[in-house]
C-alpha positions as CSV (number, residue, x, y, z in Angstrom):
1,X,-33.9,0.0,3.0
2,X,-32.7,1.8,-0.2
3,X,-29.2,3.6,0.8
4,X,-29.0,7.3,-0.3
5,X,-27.1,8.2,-3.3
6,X,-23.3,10.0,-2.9
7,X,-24.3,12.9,-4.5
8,X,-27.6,13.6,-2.3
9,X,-25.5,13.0,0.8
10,X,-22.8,15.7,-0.5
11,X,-25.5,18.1,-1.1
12,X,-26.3,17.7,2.6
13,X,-23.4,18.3,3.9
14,X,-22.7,21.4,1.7
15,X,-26.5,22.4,3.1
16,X,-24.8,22.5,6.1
17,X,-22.7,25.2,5.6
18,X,-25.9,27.9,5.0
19,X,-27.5,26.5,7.8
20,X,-28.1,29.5,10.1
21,X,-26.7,27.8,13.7
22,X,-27.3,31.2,15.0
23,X,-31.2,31.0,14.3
24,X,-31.8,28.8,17.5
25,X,-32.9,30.6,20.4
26,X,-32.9,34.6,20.6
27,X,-33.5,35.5,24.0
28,X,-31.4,38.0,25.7
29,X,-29.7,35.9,28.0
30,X,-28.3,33.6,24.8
31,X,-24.9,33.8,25.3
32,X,-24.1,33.4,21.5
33,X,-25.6,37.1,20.4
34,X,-23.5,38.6,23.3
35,X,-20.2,37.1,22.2
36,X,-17.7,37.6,19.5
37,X,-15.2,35.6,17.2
38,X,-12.0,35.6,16.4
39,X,-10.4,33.6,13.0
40,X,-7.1,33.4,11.2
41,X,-4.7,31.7,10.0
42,X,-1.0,31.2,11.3
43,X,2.2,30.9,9.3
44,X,5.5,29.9,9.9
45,X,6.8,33.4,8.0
46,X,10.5,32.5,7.2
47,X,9.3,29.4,5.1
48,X,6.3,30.4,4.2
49,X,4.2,27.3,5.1
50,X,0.9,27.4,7.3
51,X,1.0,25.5,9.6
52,X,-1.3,22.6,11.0
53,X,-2.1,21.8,14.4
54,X,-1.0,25.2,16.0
55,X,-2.7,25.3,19.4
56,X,-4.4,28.8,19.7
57,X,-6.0,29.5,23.0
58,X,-6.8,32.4,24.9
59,X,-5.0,33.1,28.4
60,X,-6.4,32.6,31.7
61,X,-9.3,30.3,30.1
62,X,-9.7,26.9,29.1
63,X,-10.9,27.8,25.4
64,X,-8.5,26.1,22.9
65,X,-8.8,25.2,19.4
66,X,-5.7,23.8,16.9
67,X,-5.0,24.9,13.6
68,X,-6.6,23.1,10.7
69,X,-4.7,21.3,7.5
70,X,-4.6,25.1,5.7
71,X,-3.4,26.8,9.0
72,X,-6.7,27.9,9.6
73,X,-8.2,28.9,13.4
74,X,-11.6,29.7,15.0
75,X,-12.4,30.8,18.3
76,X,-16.2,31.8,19.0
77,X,-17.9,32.5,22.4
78,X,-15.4,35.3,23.7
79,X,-16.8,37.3,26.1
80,X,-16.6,40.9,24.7
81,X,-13.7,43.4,26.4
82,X,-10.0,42.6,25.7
83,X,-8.3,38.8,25.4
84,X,-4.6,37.7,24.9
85,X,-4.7,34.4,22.3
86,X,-1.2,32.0,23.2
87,X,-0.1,30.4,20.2
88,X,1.8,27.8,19.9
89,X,4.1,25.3,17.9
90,X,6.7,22.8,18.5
91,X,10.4,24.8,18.2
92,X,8.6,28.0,17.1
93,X,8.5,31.1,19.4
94,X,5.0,31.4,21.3
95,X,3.5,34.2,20.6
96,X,0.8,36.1,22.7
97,X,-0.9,38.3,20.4
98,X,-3.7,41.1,22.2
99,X,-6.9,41.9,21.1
100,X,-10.2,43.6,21.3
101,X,-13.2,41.3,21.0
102,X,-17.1,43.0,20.1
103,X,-20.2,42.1,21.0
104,X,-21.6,39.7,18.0
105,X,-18.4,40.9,15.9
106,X,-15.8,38.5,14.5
107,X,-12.3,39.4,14.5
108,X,-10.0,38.1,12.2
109,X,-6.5,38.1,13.2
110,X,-3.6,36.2,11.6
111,X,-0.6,35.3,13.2
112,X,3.3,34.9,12.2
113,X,5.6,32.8,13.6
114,X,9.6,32.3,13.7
115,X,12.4,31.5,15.9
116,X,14.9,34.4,17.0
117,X,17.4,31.1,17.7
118,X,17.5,29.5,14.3
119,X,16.3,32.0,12.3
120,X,18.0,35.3,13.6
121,X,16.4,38.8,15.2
122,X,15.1,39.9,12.1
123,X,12.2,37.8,11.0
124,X,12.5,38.8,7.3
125,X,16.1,38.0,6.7
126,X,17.8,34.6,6.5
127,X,21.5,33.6,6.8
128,X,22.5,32.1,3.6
129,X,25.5,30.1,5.1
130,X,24.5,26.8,4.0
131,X,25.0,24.7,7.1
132,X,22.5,27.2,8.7
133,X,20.1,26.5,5.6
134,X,20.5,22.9,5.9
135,X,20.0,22.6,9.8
136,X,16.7,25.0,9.7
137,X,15.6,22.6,6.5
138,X,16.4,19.1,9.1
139,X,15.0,20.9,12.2
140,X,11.6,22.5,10.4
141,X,10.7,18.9,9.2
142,X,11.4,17.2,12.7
143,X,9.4,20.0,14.3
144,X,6.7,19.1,12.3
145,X,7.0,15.6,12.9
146,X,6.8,16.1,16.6
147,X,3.9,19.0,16.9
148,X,1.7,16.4,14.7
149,X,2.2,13.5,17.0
150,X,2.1,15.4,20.3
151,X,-1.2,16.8,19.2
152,X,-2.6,13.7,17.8
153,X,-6.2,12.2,19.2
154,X,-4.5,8.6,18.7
155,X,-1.0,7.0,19.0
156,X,0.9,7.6,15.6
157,X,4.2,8.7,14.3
158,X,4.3,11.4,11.9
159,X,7.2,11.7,9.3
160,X,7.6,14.8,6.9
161,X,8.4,13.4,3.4
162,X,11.4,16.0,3.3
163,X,13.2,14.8,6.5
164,X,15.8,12.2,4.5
165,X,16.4,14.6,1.9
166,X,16.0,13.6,-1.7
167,X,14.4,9.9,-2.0
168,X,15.7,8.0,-4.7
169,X,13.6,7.9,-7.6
170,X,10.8,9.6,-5.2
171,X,10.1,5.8,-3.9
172,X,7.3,5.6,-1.2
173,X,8.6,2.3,-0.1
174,X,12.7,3.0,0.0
175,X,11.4,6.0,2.4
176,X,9.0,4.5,4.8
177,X,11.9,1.4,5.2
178,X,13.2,3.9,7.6
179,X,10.7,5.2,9.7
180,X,10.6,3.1,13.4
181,X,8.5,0.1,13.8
182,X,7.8,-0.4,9.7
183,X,9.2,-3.4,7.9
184,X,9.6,-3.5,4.0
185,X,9.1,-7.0,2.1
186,X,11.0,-7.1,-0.8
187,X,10.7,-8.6,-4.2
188,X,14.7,-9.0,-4.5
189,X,15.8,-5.3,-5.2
190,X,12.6,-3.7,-5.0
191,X,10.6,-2.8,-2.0
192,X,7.1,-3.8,-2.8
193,X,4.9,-3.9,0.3
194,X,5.5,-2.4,4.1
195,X,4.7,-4.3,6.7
196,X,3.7,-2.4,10.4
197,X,4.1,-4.4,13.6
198,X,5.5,-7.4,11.7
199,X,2.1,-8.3,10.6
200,X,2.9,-8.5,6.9
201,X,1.8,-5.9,4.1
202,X,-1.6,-7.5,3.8
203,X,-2.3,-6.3,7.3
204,X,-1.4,-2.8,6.8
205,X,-4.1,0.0,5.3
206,X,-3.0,2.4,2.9
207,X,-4.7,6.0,2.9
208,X,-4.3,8.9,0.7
209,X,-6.1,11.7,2.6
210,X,-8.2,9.4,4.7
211,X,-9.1,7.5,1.8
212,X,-8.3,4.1,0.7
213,X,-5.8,2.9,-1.5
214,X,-5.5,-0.3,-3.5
215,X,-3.4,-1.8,-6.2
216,X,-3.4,-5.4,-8.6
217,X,-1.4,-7.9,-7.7
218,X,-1.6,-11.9,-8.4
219,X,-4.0,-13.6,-6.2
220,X,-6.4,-12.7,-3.7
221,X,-4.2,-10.5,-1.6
222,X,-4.8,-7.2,-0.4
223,X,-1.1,-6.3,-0.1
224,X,-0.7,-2.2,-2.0
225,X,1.9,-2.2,-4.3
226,X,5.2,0.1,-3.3
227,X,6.0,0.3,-7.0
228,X,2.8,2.8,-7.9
229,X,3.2,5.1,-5.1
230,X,5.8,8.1,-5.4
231,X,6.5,10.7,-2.9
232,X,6.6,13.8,-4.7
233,X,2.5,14.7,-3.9
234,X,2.9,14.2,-0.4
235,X,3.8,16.2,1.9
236,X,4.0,14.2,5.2
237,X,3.1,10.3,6.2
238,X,1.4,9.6,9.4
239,X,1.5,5.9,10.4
240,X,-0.7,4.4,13.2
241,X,0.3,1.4,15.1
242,X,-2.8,0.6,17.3
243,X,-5.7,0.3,15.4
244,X,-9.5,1.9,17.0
245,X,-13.0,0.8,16.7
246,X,-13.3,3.3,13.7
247,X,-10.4,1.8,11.6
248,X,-10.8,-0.8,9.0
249,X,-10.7,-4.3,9.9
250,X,-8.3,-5.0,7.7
251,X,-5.9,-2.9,9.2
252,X,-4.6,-5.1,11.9
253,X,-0.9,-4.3,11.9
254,X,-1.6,-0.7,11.2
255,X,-2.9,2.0,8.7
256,X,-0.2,4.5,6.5
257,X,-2.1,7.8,5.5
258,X,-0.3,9.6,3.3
259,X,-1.4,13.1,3.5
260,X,-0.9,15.3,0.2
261,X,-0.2,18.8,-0.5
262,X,-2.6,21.7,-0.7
263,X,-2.8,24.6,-2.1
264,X,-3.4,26.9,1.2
265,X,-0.1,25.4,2.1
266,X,1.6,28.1,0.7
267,X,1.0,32.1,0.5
268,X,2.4,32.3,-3.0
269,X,2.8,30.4,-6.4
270,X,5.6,27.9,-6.3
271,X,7.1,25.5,-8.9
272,X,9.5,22.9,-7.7
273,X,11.4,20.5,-10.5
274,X,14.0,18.3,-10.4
275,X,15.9,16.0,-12.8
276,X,18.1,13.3,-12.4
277,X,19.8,9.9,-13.8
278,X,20.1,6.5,-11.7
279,X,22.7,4.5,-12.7
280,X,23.2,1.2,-10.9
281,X,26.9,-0.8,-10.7
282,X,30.1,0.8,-12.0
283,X,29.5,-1.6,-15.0
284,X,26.2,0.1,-16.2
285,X,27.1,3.3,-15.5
286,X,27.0,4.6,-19.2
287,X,25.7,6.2,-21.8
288,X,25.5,3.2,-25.1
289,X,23.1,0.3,-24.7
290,X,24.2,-3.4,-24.1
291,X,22.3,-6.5,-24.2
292,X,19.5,-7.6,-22.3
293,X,17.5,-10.8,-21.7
294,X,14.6,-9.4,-22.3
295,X,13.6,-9.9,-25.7
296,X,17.2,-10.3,-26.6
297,X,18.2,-6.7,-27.4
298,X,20.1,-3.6,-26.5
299,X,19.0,-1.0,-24.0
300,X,20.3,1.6,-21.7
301,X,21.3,1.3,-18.3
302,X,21.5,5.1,-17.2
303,X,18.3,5.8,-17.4
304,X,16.8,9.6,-16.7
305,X,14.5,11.2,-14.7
306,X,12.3,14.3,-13.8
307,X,9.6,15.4,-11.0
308,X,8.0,18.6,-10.2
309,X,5.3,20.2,-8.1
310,X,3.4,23.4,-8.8
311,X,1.0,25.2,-6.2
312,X,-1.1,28.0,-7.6
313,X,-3.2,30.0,-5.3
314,X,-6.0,31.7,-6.7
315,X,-6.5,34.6,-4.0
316,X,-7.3,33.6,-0.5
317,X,-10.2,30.8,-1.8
318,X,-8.5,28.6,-4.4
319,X,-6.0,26.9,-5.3
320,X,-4.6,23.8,-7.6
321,X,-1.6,21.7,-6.7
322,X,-0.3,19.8,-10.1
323,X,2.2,17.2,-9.5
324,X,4.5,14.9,-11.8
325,X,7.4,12.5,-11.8
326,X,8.9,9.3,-13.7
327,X,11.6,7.3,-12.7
328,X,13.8,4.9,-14.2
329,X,16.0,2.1,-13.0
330,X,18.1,-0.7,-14.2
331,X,19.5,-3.4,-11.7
332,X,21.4,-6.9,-11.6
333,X,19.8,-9.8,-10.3
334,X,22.3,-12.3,-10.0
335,X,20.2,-14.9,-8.1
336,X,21.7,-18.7,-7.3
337,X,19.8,-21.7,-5.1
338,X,20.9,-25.5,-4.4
339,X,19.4,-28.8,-4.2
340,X,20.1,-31.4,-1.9
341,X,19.3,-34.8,-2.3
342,X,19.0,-37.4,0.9
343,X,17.9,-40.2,-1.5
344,X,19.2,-41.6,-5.0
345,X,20.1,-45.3,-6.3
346,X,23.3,-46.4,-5.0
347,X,24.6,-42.8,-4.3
348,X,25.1,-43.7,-0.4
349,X,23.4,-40.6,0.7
350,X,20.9,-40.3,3.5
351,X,19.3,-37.5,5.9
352,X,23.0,-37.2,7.9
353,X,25.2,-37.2,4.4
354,X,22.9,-35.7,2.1
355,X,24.8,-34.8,-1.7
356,X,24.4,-31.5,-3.5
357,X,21.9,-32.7,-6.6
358,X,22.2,-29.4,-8.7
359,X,23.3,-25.9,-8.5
360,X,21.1,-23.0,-10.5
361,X,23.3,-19.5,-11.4
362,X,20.5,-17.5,-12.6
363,X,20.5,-14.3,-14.1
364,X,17.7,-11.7,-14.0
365,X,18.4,-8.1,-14.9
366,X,15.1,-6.0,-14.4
367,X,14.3,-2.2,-16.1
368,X,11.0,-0.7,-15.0
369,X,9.8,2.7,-15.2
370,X,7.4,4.5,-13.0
371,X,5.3,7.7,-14.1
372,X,2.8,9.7,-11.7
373,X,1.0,12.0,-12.0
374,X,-1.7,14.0,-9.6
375,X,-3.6,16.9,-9.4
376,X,-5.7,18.6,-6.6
377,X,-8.1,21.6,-5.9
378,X,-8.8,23.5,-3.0
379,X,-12.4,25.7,-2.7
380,X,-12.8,27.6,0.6
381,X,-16.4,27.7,-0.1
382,X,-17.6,30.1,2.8
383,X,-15.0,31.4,5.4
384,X,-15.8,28.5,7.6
385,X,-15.6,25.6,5.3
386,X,-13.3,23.9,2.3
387,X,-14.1,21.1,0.1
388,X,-10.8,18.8,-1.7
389,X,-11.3,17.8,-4.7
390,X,-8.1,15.3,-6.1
391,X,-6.6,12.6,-8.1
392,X,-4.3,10.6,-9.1
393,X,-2.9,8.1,-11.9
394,X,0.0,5.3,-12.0
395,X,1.4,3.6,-14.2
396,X,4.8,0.8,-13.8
397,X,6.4,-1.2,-16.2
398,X,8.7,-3.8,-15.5
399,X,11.4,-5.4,-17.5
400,X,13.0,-8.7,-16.6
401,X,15.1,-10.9,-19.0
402,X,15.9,-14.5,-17.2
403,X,19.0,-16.6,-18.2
404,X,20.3,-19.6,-16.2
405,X,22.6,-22.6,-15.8
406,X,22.2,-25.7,-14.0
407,X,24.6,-28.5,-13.8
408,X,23.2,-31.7,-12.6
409,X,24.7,-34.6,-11.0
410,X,22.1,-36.7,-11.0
411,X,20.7,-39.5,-8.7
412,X,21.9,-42.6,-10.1
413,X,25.5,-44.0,-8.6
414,X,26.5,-46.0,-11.0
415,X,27.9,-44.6,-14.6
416,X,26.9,-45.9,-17.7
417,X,29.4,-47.2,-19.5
418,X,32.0,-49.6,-17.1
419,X,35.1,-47.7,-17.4
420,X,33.1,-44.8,-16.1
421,X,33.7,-42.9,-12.4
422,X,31.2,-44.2,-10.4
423,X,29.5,-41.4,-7.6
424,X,31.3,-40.0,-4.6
425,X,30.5,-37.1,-2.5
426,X,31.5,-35.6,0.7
427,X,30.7,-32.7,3.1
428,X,32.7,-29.9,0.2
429,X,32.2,-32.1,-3.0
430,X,30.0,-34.1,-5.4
431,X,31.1,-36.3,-8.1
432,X,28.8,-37.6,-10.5
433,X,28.8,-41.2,-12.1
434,X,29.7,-40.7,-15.9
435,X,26.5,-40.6,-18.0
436,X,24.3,-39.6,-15.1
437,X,24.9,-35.8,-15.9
438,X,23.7,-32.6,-17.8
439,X,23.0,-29.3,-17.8
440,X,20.1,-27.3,-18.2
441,X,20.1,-24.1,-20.0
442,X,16.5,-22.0,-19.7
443,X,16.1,-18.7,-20.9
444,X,12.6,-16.7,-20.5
445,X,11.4,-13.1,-19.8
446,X,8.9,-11.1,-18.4
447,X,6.7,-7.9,-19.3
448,X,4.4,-6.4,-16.8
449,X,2.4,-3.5,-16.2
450,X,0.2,-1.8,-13.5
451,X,-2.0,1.3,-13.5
452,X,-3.5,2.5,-10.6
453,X,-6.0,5.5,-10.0
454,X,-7.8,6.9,-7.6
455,X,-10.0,10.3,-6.9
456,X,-11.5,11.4,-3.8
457,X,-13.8,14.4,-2.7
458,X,-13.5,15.8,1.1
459,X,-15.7,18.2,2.9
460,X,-14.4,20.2,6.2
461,X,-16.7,22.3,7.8
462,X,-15.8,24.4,11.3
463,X,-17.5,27.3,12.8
464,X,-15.9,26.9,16.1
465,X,-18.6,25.0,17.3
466,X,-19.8,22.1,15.1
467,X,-17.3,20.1,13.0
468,X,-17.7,18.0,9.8
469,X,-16.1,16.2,8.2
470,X,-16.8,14.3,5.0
471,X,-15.1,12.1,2.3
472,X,-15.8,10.1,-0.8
473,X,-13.5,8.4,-2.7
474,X,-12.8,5.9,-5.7
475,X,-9.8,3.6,-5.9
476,X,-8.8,1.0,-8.7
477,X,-6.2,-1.0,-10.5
478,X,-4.8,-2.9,-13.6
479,X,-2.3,-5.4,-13.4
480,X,-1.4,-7.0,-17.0
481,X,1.2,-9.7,-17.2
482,X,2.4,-11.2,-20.7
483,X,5.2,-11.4,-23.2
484,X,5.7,-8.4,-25.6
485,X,3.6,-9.5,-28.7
486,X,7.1,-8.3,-30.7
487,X,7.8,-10.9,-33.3
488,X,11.4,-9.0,-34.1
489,X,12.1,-10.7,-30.9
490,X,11.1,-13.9,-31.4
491,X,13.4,-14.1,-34.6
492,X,16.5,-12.8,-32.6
493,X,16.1,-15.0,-29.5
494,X,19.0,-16.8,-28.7
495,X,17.2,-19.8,-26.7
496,X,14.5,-20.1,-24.1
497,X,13.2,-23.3,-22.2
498,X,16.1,-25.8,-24.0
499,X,18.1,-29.0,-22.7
500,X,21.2,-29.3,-24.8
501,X,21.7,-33.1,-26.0
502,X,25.2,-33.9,-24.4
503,X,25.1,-37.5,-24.5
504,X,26.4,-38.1,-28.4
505,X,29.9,-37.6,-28.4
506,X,30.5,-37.4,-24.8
507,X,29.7,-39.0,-21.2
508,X,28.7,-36.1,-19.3
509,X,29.3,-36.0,-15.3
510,X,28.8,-33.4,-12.6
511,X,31.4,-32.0,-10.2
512,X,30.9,-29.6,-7.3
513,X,33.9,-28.6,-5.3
514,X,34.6,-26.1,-2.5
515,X,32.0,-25.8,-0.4
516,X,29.7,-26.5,-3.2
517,X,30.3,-23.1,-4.0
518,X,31.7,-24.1,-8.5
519,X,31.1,-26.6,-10.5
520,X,32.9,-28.6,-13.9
521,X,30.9,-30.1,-16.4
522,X,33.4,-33.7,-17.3
């Protein structure tokens, strides 16, 4: 059977929006020619924002609806004569708001909300002290948080992306670290994947508006890459712990839906920027460059950034969101490991007295550098339906020069020349034969880069009655691995991948002392 093609099944569901529901029966007795409507939307009028998931319902009936992502309402089959409609959010002030409802009429009626106790009396005026700013600020996220999850058809927590403040660097993965029940797996500094339930990142779906995310990596796994996702385009993360029949089977642990801004959000244009400088370690806090593994050269270590959001309504039926940020960061990565040897010729070891063989003091300093950038529209395309279009683009670079130095003792207990020291070793020591020893000196670094893009197209149609909604979406990504085709570099490399020769003028043993924790080259 030949599957319809995306476009024809978008043109149906726009069809839907002209189709004339109220063309089915006409009698007299239909109750849908003797009843009226009533639509709106409700904001929260101190901050400005409309708000989703406001429960509008009339009073002494059971007719209910909830606000939708744009703060928009519909009720329809109201008996004509006067209603009262309850509204409701978490930590706002209900509000009961009377009307007169027609026969065959709708009514559009938009509500305001506030909160006499942390806003004041007066609606339009708010108290400048800044502890009140920065308490309404705390408390307007959490309410958010909490009227999203009470509300919710499924178990899920729901975190507004501005309830910790100012993320570093705008890092999806140093945010969600904190949210209850979330796990991030690290690759040394860097968060790279989020695991929910303890399942491991490969178990957990990402979603940007309901649609899926992916990102290149090496291998086969589906773990999404932390690195390429930025928080600036989103306006609140709902995570879902139990997965239903209708979520992916790859989402065992859970699914992460990042839900991004819109452009009904707001009731005017806004432009948000900010710009900033990381700066890791007293030592690399400033402004000339010093060395770096990489490539042997001289970079900087404070490293500057910017990110800013613009919304642009275009009267009540449009709007464009435009989003931007990029982030740098310099860190240390002062990384050492042991081996242990149970074995050897005539060293005396063995599975209860094993020796310490070598010890690796490796050094790894990583730069990398994120850039992101999104845009998305918003069409109300007849009063009772809106269709999404967005997208997105990635791109991270990573940095890492790698320099370490491994003494060895060996595994052979006897020197090489007679008058040598022969091996000993104890629970806090190792002393290698004479002769037996060395150590290695490697050098090596690493360029990478990932893009990752995505578009997706979403359909919501509500007359009260029938819902729709509709999605397509595209998701891809570029990983590229390799050395920086620079040959300036190759001529100024100190050394990479080389064993010094220390055998011609001297008999080279290996010492470890305290704990294993230094080491002397004899």
């Amino acid at each position: 059977m030949k599957r319809p093609h995306p476009i024809a099944l978008l043109i149906g569901w726009l069809a839907l929006t002209w189709l004339p529901l109220s063309a089915a029966p006409t009698s007299a007795g239909n109750p849908l020619q003797e009843s009226g409507s009533v639509f709106g939307r409700v904001q929260n009028v101190v901050t400005g924002k409309y708000l989703n998931k406001a429960r509008v319902s009339v009073k002494g009936t059971n007719l209910q609806t909830y606000t939708d992502e744009f703060g928009m309402y519909r009720l329809v089959g109201l008996r004509s004569g006067p209603i009262v409609l309850e509204v409701f959010y978490t930590d706002l002030d209900p509000m009961e708001v009377a009307l007169e409802v027609a026969d065959g009429r709708s009514l559009e009626r938009n509500v305001e909300l506030t909160s006499k106790a942390r806003y004041g009396q007066d609606m339009n005026v708010v108290n400048l002290d800044p502890f009140v700013v920065s308490s309404n600020k705390e408390t307007d996220t959490e309410a958010i948080a909490t009227n999203e999850q009470r509300f919710a058809p499924n178990i899920k927590n729901v975190v507004a992306t501005d309830a910790m403040g100012d993320v570093l660097g705008s890092s999806a993965g140093d945010f969600l670290k904190y949210v209850p029940g979330l796990t991030a797996e690290y690759d040394n500094a860097d968060v790279t994947a989020i695991s929910v339930r303890g399942m491991g990142g490969a178990m957990t779906t990402f979603q940007t508006d309901g649609a899926t995310v992916v990102s290149g990596g090496i291998g086969s796994s589906r773990v999404v890459e932390m690195r390429t996702l930025a928080l600036n385009n989103i306006t609140r993360i709902e995570v879902t712990k139990v997965p239903t029949p209708s979520t992916p089977a790859d989402s065992l642990g859970g699914a992460i839906n990042m839900i991004s801004k819109n452009a009904f959000e707001r009731k005017g244009r806004e432009l948000r920027f900010g710009l900033s400088v990381v700066g890791n370690a007293p030592e690399n806090v400033m402004l000339k460059k010093t060395p770096h593994p990489n490539g042997d050269k001289y970079t900087r270590k404070l490293l500057p950034g910017f990110d800013f959001d613009y919304t642009m309504p275009v009267g009540r039926n449009f709007g464009v969101v435009v989003t931007g940020m990029q982030s740098g960061k310099f860190f240390e990565q002062h990384i050492s490991n042991q081996t242990w040897n149970a074995a050897g010729t005539a060293t005396g070891a063995s599975l209860q007295r094993p020796f310490l063989q070598q010890f690796v003091v490796q050094d790894s300093p990583r730069s990398e550098m994120r850039t992101i950038f999104s845009a998305k529209t918003d069409w109300r395309v007849t009063p009772k339906s809106v269709l999404s279009l967005g997208g997105r683009w990635s791109r991270y670079r990573g940095f890492i020069g790698t320099l370490s130095v491994t003494p060895v003792a060996g595994t052979v207990g006897t020197p090489t020349v007679a008058t040598g020291v022969p091996f000993s070793h104890g629970p806090d020591f190792t002393i290698g034969a004479t002769g037996r020893g060395g150590v290695n000196l490697v050098g090596g670094s690493q360029y990478f880069s990932e893009d990752s893009f995505g578009t997706n197209l979403n359909y919501r149609f509500d007359d009260g009655t029938w819902r729709i909604d509709a999605a397509v979406n595209y998701s891809g990504s570029k990983r590229t691995r390799l050395l920086r085709p620079r040959r300036r570099w190759s001529r100024r490399r100190r050394f990479a991948g080389r064993t010094p020769n220390t055998s011609r003028k001297r008999f080279p043993r290996s010492t470890f002392k305290g704990r294993c924790a230094c080491s002397r080259i004899a």
